[in-house]
C-alpha positions in Angstrom: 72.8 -75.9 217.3 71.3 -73.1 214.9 71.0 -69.5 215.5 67.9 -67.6 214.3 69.9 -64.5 212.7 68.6 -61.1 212.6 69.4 -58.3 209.9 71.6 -55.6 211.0 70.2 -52.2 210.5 73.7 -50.8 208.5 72.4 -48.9 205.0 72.0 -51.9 201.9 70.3 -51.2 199.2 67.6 -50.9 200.8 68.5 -47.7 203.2 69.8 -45.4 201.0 69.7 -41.7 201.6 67.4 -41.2 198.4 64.9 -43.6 200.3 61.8 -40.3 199.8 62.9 -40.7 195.7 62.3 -44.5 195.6 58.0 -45.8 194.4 56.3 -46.7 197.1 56.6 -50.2 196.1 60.5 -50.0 196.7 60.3 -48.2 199.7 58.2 -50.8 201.6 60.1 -53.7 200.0 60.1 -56.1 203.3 63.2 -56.2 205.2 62.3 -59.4 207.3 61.1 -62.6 206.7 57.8 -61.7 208.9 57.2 -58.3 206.7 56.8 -60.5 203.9 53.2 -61.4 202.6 51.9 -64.8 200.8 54.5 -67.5 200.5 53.0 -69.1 203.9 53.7 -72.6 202.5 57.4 -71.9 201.8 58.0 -69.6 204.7 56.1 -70.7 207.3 57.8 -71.1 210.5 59.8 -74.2 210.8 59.8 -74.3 207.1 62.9 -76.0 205.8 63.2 -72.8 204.0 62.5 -70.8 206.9 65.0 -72.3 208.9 68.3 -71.7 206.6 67.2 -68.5 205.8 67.2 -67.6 209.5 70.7 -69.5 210.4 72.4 -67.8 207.6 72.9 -71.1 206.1 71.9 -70.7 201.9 71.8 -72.4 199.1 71.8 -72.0 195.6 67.9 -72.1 194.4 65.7 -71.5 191.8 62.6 -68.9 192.5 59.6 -69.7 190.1 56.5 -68.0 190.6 54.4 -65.2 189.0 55.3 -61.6 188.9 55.2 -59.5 191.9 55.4 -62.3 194.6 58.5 -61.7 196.4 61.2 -63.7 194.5 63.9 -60.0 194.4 62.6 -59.4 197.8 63.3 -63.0 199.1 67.1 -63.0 197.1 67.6 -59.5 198.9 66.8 -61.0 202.6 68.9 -64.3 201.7 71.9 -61.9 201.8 70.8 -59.9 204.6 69.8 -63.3 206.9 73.6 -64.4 205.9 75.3 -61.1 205.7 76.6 -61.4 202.5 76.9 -59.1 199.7 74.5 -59.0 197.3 75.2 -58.7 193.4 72.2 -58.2 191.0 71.8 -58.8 187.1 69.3 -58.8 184.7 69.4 -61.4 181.9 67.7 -59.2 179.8 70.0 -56.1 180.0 73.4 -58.5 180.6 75.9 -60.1 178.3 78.2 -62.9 179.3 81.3 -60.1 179.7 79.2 -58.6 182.6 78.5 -61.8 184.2 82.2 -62.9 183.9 82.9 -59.9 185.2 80.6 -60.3 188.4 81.8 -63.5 188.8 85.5 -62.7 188.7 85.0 -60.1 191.7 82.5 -63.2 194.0 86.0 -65.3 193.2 87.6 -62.2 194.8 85.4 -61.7 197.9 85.3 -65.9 198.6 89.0 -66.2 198.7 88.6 -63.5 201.1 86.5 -65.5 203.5 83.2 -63.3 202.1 80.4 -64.7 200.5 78.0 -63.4 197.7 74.5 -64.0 196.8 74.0 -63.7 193.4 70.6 -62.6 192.0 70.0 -63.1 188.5 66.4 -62.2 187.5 64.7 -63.4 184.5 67.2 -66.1 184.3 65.4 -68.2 181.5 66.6 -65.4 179.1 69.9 -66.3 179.2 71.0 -69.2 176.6 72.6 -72.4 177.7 76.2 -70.8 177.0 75.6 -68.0 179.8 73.7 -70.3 181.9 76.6 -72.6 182.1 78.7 -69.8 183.1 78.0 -70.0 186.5 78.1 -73.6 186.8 82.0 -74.0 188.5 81.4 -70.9 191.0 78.1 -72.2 192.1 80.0 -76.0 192.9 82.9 -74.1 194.6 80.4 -72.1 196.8 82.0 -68.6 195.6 78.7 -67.5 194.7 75.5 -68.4 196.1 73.1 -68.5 193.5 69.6 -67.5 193.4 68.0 -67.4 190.1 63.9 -66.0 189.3 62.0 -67.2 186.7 58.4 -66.8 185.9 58.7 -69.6 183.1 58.7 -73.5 183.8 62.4 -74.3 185.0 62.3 -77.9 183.7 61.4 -76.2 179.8 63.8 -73.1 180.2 66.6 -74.2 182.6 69.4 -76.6 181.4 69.9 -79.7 183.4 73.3 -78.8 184.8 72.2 -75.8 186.4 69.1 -77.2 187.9 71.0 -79.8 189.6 73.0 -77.6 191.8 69.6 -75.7 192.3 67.1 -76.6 194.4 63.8 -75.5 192.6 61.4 -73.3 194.9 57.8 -72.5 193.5 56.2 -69.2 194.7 52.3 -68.7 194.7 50.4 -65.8 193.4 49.7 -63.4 196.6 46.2 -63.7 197.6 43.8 -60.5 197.7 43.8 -60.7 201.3 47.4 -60.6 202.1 47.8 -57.7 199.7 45.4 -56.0 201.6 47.9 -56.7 204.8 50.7 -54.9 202.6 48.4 -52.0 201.6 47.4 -51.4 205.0 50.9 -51.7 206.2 51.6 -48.9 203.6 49.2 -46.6 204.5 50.3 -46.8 208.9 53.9 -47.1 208.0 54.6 -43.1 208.1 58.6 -43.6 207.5 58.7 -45.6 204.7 55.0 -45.6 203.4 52.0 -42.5 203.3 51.5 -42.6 207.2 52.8 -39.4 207.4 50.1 -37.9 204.4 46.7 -38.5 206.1 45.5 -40.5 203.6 42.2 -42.0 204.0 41.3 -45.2 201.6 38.1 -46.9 203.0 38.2 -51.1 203.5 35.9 -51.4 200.4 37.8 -49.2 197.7 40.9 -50.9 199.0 39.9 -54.3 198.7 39.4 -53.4 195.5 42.8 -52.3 195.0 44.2 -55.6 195.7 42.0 -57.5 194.1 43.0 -55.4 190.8 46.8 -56.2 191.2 45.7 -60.1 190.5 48.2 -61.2 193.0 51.1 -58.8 192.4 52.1 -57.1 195.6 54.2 -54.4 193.5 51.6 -53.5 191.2 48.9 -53.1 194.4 51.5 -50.9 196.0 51.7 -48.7 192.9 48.5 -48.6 192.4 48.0 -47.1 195.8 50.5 -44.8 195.2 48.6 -43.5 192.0 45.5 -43.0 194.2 47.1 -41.4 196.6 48.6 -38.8 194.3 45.0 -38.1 193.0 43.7 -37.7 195.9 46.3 -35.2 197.0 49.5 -35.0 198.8 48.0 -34.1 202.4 44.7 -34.8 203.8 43.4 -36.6 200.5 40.4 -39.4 200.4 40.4 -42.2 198.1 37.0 -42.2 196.3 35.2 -44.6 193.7 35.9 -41.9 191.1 40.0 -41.9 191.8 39.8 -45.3 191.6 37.9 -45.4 188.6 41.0 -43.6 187.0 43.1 -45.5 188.8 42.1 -49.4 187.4 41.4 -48.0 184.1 42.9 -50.4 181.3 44.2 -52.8 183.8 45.0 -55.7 182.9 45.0 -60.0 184.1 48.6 -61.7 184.2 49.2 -63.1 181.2 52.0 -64.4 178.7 51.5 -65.3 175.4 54.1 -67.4 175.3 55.0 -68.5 178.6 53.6 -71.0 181.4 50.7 -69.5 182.1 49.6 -70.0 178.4 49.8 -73.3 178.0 47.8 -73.7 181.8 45.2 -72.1 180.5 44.3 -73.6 177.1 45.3 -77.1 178.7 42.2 -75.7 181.0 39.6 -74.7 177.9 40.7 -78.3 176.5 40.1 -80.3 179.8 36.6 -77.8 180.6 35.5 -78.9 177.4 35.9 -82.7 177.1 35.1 -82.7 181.1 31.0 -81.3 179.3 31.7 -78.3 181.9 30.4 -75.3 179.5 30.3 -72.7 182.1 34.1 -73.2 183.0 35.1 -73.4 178.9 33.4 -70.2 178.8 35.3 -69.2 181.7 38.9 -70.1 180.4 38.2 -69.0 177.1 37.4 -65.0 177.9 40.5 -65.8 180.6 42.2 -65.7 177.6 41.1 -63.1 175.2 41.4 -60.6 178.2 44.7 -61.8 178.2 45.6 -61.2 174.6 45.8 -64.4 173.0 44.9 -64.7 169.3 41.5 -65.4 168.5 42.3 -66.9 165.2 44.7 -69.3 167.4 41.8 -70.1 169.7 39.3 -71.0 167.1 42.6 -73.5 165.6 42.5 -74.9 168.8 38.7 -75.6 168.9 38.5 -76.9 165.6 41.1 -79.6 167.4 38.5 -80.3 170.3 35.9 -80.4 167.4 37.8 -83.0 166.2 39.9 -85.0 168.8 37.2 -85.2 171.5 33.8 -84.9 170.0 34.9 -86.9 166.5 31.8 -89.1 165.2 29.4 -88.4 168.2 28.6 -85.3 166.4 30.0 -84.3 163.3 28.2 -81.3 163.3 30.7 -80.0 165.4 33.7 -80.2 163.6 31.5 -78.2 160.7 30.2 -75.7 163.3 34.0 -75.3 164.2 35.1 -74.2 160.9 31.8 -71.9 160.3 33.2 -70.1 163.7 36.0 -69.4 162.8 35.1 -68.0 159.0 32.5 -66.0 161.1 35.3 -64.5 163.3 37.8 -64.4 160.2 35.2 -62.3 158.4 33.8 -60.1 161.0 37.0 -59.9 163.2 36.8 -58.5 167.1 35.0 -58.2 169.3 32.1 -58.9 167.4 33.4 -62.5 165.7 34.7 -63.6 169.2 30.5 -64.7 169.9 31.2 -66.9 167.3 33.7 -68.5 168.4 32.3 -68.2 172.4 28.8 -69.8 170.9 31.4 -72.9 170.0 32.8 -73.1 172.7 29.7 -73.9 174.2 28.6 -76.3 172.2 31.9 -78.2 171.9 31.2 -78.1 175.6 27.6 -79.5 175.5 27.4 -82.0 173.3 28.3 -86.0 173.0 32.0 -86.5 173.0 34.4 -89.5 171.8 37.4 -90.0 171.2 37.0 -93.4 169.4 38.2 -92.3 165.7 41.1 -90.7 167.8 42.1 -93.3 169.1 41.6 -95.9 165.7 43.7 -93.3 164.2 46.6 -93.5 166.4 46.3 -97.6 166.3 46.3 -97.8 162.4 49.2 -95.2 162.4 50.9 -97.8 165.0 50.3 -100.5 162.5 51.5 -99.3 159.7 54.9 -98.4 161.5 55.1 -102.1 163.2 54.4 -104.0 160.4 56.6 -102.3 157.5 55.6 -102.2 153.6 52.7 -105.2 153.4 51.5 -106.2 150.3 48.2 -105.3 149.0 46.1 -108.8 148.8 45.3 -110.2 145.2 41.5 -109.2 145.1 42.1 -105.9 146.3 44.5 -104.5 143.3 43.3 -102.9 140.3 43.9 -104.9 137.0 43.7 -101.9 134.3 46.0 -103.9 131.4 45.7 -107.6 130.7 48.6 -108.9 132.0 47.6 -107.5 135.6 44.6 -109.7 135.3 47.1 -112.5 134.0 48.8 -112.2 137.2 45.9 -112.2 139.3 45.3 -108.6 140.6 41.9 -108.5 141.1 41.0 -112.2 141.3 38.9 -113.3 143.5 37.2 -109.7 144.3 33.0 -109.1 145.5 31.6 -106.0 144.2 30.1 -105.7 147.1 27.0 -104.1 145.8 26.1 -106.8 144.2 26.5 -108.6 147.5 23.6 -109.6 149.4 22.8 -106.8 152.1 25.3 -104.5 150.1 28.2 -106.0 152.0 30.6 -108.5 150.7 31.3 -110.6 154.6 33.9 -113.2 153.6 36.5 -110.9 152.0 39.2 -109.3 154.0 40.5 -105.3 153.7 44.0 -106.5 154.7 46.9 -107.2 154.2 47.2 -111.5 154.6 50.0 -111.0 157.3 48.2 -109.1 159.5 44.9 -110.2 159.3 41.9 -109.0 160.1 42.3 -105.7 162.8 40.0 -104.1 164.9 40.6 -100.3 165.3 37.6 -98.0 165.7 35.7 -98.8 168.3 32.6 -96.7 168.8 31.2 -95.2 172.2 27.5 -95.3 173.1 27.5 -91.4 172.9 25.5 -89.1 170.4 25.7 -90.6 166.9 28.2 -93.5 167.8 25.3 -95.2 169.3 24.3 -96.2 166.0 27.5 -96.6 164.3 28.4 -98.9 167.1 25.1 -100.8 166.7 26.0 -101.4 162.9 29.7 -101.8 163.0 28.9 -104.8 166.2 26.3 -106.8 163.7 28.9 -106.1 160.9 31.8 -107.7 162.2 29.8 -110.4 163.9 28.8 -111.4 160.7 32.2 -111.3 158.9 33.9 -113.3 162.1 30.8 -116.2 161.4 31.9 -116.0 157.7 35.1 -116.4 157.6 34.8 -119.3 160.4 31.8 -120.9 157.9 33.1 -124.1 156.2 34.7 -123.5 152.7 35.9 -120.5 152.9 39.5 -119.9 152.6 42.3 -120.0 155.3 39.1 -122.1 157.8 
């Protein structure tokens, strides 16, 4: 039968007597499972999660989620819930020397019958080398590993590690339980400002963890900023501190990272869905986040292309007017441009017919190898050409009645005819699909009429 373990109160690093030095943000660091905010899906009670945590029994994971939302904090109560010593690295500020060395002195503490979480944050920095590294202590349970990664584990991770992982994804903290955390902060007079007779009305601290964007951390130092404007003892929190306070904040964001490709996969999808408003939405997501405009207007020209295509080919035009507009006036004032596009590639018809021909002729020409260009369809500029038939047999199709020769084939004689652009009945397709259904119609009855060749 489990036991539900509780954290002794001996000094970690989390009771240290340079506790009044540590931010605010350190200082109030949770130091049990029920101090912790968010993360109700992966740490509600009865949680498989939950439940090891709390018997002491851990195993190696992966923690992916978003800055600020309790993966150090959840590593840090691992080893506390199991009373194991806890090791910390960086992969940004560690070699492979320090980790062998870290390593060596787990080996040292398992053989003594102690165990050792290991917290390695940022882990997608190291390379496969390092990451392998930990590979035999993690199967002979010297260390217990708990790596944290804000990137996509299946892109960043090598396959050996994250199969003696298991892979845990952490949310985003909502505004609302940052707000619990702030509060928390502001009664808590040992580790947090209860002792300072701060006041922060509901509104202006609302606000507060709504600016952190789901980062506990950053809400908690924001606090503490406010709280140093508004003075040591006695202060209020006003809408001018704050102002100063949230000045040049910014929206998560990484340039190059998963929450990149989410959000241009969302501009894509709120464009070809016709949603305007939400394109709008994604794409000033965005450029509040720092992405480059010149990439954006790249990736619109792509839309203009790949889901619009012959509906409108006005759009594919307007794309690359856009982005000369932005190219030549730069920001902020050529990023309308390139906003006025995004709402038109929203608006108008779309298809993805001449996408999709494209991709089938491409097909073709890989399945079926080097074909032969049929006789009447070679050019016979010397005498001998024409002596060997190149261009026997070929309609000038102008002089053809209705400007279209019907009988005479555009390729090659093993394949046969192929079908690949198929219009929609959107926009300016309607019509091209009106023409291109009478036209084939009539070159299917021709080449079934009596006579003609191959009937």
């Amino acid at each position: 039968m489990s036991r539900t373990r509780t954290p002794d109160s001996t000094p970690d690093l989390l009771d240290r007597e340079d506790e009044a030095l540590k931010p605010l943000a350190e200082r109030m660091r949770p130091r049990t499972i029920d101090e912790m905010v968010g993360q109700q899906r992966l740490l509600a009670p009865g949680s498989a999660l939950r439940r090891a945590v709390e018997s002491g029994r851990i195993h190696s994971m992966i923690l992916w989620g978003p800055p600020g939302c309790g993966k150090t904090t959840l590593a840090l109560l691992l080893a506390r819930y199991a009373e194991a010593e806890f090791r910390a690295i960086s992969a940004v500020l560690s070699g492979l020397p320090e980790v062998r060395s870290v390593l060596a002195e787990a080996a040292a503490r398992f053989a003594e019958g102690r165990r050792t979480v290991l917290f390695v944050d940022e882990v997608h920095r190291f390379n496969k080398v390092q990451q392998d590294a930990f590979l035999p202590h993690i199967e002979r349970g010297s260390i217990v590993f708990v790596g944290a990664t804000t990137e996509n584990p299946s892109f960043e991770l090598n396959s050996a590690l994250l199969s003696r992982c298991r892979v845990h994804v952490m949310e985003a903290v909502s505004a609302a339980d940052i707000g619990t955390s702030l509060r928390r902060a502001l009664e808590d007079s040992g580790r947090g400002l209860g002792g300072h007779g701060l006041r922060v009305p509901d509104d202006l601290l609302a606000q507060i963890a709504s600016a952190a964007d789901g980062d506990v951390r950053r809400a908690l130092t924001l606090l503490e900023i406010a709280a140093e404007l508004a003075g040591e003892e006695g202060g209020t929190v006003t809408e001018d501190t704050l102002v100063q306070v949230l000045a040049d904040r910014t929206r998560r964001f990484d340039k190059g990272g998963e929450q990149f490709y989410d959000q241009i996969s969302a501009l894509h999808k709120s464009v070809r869905s016709s949603n305007p408003d939400a394109a709008l939405y994604w794409f000033a997501r965005m450029l509040d986040g720092g992405a480059d405009p010149a990439y954006l207007a790249r990736r619109l020209t792509r839309m203009a292309t790949e889901d619009i295509g012959l509906a409108d080919p006005r759009a594919q035009t307007m794309a690359l007017d856009a982005w000369d507009t932005f190219e030549r006036l730069g920001s902020p004032e050529g990023e309308l441009a390139l906003a006025q596009l995004v709402l038109y590639l929203a608006s108008t018809a779309k298809s993805n017919a001449a996408y999709v021909a494209w991709k089938a002729a491409r097909r073709d020409v890989r399945e079926h190898g080097t074909q032969e260009v049929p006789m009447h369809l070679r050019n016979a500029p010397t005498k001998l050409m024409k002596q060997l038939g190149y261009s026997k047999g070929y309609q000038y199709d102008h002089d053809a009645a209705g400007g279209v020769a019907l009988d005479q084939t555009g390729f090659p004689d093993a394949m046969g005819e192929q079908v690949y652009y198929q219009p929609v009945e959107r926009g300016m397709e309607i019509k091209l699909k009106q023409k291109l259904d009478a036209l084939r119609g009539a070159r299917e009855r021709a080449r079934k009429a009596p006579g003609h060749q191959g009937t």
